[in-house]
N, C-alpha and C positions, 0 to 999 in steps of 0.2 A: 504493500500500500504506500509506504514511503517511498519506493523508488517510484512508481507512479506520480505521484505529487510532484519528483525534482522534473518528472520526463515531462509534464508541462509547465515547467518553469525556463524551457530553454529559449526560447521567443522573448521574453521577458529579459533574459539575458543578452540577449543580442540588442535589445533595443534599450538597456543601458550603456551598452558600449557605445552605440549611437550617439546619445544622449553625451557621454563622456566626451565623443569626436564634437558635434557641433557645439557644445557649451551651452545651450539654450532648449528648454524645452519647445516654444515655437521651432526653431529650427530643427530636433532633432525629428517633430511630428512631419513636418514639412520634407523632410528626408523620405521620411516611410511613408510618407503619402498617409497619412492620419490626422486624426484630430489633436489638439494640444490634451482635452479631457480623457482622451482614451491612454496619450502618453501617460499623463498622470495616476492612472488606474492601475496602469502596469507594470512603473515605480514600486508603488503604495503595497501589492500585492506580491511583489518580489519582498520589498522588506519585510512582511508580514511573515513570509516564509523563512526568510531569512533570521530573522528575529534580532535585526540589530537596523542601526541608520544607515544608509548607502548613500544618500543625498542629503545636503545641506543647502538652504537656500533663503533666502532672505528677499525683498522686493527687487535689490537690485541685480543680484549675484547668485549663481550655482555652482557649487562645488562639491568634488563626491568626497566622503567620509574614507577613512584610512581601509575600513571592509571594503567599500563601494570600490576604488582605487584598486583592490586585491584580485578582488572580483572581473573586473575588468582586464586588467596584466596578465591573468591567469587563462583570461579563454580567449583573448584576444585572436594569439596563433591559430586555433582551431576553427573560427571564426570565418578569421582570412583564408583557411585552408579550403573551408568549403564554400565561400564564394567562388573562389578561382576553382573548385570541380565544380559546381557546377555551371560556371562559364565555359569551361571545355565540354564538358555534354552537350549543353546546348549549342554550340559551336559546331557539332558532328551533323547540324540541320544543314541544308543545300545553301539557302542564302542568309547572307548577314541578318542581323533582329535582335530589338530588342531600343532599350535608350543608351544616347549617346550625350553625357554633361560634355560640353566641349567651353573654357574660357578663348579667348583671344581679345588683343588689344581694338579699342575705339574703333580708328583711325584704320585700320588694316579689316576690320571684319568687315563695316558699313561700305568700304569703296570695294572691296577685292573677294572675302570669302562668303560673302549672305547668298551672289549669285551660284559660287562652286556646293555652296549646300543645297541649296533648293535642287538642282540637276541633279546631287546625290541623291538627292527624297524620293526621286522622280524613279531613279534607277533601280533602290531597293526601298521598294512599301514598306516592308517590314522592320525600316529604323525610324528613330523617333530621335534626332537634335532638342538639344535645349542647350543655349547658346548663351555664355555671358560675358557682356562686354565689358573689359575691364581693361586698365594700365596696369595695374597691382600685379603685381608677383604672387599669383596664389599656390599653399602649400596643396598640390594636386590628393595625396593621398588622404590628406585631415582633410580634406573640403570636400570630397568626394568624386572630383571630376577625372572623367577618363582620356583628355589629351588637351595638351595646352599648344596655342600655336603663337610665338614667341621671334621676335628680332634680336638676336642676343650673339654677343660674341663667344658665347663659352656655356652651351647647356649644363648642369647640373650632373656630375659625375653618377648622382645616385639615379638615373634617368636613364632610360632609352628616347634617343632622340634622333628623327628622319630629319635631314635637309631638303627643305620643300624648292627653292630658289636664292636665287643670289638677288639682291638687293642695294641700293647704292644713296646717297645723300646728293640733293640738288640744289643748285643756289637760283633761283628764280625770280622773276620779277612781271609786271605787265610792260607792251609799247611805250604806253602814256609815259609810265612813270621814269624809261631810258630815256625818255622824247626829254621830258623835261628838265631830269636830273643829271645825265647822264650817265655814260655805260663807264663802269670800273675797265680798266685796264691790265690790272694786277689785282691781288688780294688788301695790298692798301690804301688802296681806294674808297674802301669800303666805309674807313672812319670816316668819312665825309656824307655817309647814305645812310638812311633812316631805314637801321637791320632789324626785321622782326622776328623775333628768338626763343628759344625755349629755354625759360629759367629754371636751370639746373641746380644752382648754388646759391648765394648772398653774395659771391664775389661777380668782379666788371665780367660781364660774357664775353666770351673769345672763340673765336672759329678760326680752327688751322686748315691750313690744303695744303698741297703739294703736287706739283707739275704733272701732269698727265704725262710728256714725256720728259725725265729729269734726265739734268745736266749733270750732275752728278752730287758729291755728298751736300749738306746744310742746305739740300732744296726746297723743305718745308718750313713753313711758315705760319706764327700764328697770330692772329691781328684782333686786338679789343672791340669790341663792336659796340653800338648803343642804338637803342632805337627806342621810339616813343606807346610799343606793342609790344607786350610778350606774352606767351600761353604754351600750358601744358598739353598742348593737344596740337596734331600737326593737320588736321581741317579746321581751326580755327586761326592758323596761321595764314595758310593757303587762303581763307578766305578775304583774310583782308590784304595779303597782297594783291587778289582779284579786285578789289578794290584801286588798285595806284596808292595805297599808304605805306610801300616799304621793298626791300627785297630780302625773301623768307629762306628761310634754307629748311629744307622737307626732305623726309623719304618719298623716295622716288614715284611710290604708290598712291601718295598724295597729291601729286600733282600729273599723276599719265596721263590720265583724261584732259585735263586744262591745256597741259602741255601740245597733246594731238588735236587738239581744236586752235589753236594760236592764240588762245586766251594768256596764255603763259608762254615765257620763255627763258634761255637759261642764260645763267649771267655767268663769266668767265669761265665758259663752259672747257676753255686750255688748262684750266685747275680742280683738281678732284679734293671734296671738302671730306677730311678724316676726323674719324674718332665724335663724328654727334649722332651719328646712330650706326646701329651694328650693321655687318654685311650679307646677313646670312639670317632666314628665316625658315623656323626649326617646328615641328612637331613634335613634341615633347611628352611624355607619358612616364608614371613611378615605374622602377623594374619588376618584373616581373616573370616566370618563366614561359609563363603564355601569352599571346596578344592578342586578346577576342577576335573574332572574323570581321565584325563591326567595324574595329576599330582601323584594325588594316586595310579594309577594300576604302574608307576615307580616308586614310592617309595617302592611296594611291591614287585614290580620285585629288585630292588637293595638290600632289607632287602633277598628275598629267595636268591640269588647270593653269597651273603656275610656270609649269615648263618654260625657259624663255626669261624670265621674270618680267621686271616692269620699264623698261628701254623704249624709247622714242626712236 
């Protein structure tokens, strides 16, 4: 009769571990697709069993008790073990299926990957996207998502990570605003132009480049810039050098479109701008020994998509 009673206590377990991962009971109901009152029941009815406190909580804060905490560490493994079997079962079906949490940056999903998903949706019925758009560096395995897609110079050792395309940084500007200001010549020219930039630091912004084709050593250069616009986002840049208020330096993807319409064009296009955004964007995913079918057959629909990368 006892062992009866732990054998429906295992669901209950699991969904403290949950609970443990998102920090929040809204969130961790919202995981399991539940309601927050049912999470709460299933708490409440673990510790009943349990016969000691597992959770601590107060209006503002949750946190588990030193059992709750044990509790957790202890079956975590086993947990994880059979997620990933039964990702591989189901995996032995003909087509991919099932949900796919994918993060990816602003600025890169809205211009570039919303179109390459939809075509995926189209190709296999049976996956279900749910997509968030984010800059943040999220922790993939606590947050629960199954592939992050990332510009970064150096993916995360603890990752498997696909190189989807190559990628490059642009210094851009409108007609009007060459018409009026005039066109740089060199990289220091530029202190004289109203540069719209991405605030990195508290320190003056500075953009280096370096000769497309160098002459040889001390060819790069890095020039203080100033401009009366700056933003963390590279389509709120882009927009308002659409405007004639500056000349923006962008990834490349933020500006393809503008660019192949002659809305945009680039400015000392004989100098390649280094080190303000990475070169390489990565499909990223925690290790693991198997890689669902799901996640695969989009990682090679994204790598054929991108083929080429984002080049005028």
């Amino acid at each position: 009769m006892e062992e009866q009673k732990i054998n429906a206590l295992w669901t209950h377990l699991h969904w403290l571990s949950v609970l443990a991962q998102q920090g929040s009971y809204t969130a961790a109901a919202a995981r399991l697709g539940v309601s927050k009152a049912a999470m709460s029941q299933r708490i409440a009815e673990l510790e009943r069993a349990a016969k000691v406190t597992l959770v601590q909580r107060t209006t503002r804060s949750l946190r588990l008790t030193e059992a709750g905490q044990r509790l957790v560490d202890d079956t975590r493994a086993s947990f994880e073990q059979i997620a990933q079997s039964f990702a591989q079962v189901r995996d032995l079906a003909e087509q991919p299926s099932g949900l796919l949490r994918v993060t990816a940056p602003v600025a890169l999903a809205r211009q570039q990957l919303v179109p390459l998903f939809a075509a995926f949706l189209k190709d296999f019925p049976d996956v279900r996207i749910e997509l968030d758009l984010s800059d943040r560096l999220s922790a993939l395995a606590t947050e629960g998502y199954d592939l992050a897609i990332r510009h970064t110079a150096r993916p995360p050792d603890t990752h498997v990570a696909w190189a989807l395309c190559a990628t490059e940084s642009v210094l851009v500007a409108t007609r009007a605003y060459i018409g009026q200001f005039g066109e740089p010549q060199n990289p220091v020219d530029l202190q004289t132009h109203n540069c719209l930039h991405y605030p990195r630091s508290q320190d003056t912004p500075a953009w280096t480049f370096e000769p497309r084709q160098p002459s040889g050593e001390g060819d790069r250069i890095t020039v203080p810039v100033g401009g009366r616009f700056a933003a963390n986002n590279s389509e709120a840049l882009r927009e308002a050098a659409l405007t004639g208020a500056g000349i923006a330096l962008l990834p490349d993807f933020s500006a393809q479109a503008e660019l192949r319409k002659g809305q945009l064009v680039r400015v000392l296009p004989g100098w390649k701008p280094v080190g303000a955004f990475a070169e390489t964007i990565y499909a990223i995913r925690p290790y693991a020994p198997h890689v669902p079918r799901a996640v695969a057959a989009l990682v090679g629909h994204l790598k054929k998509g991108l083929e080429g990368g984002f080049g005028v």
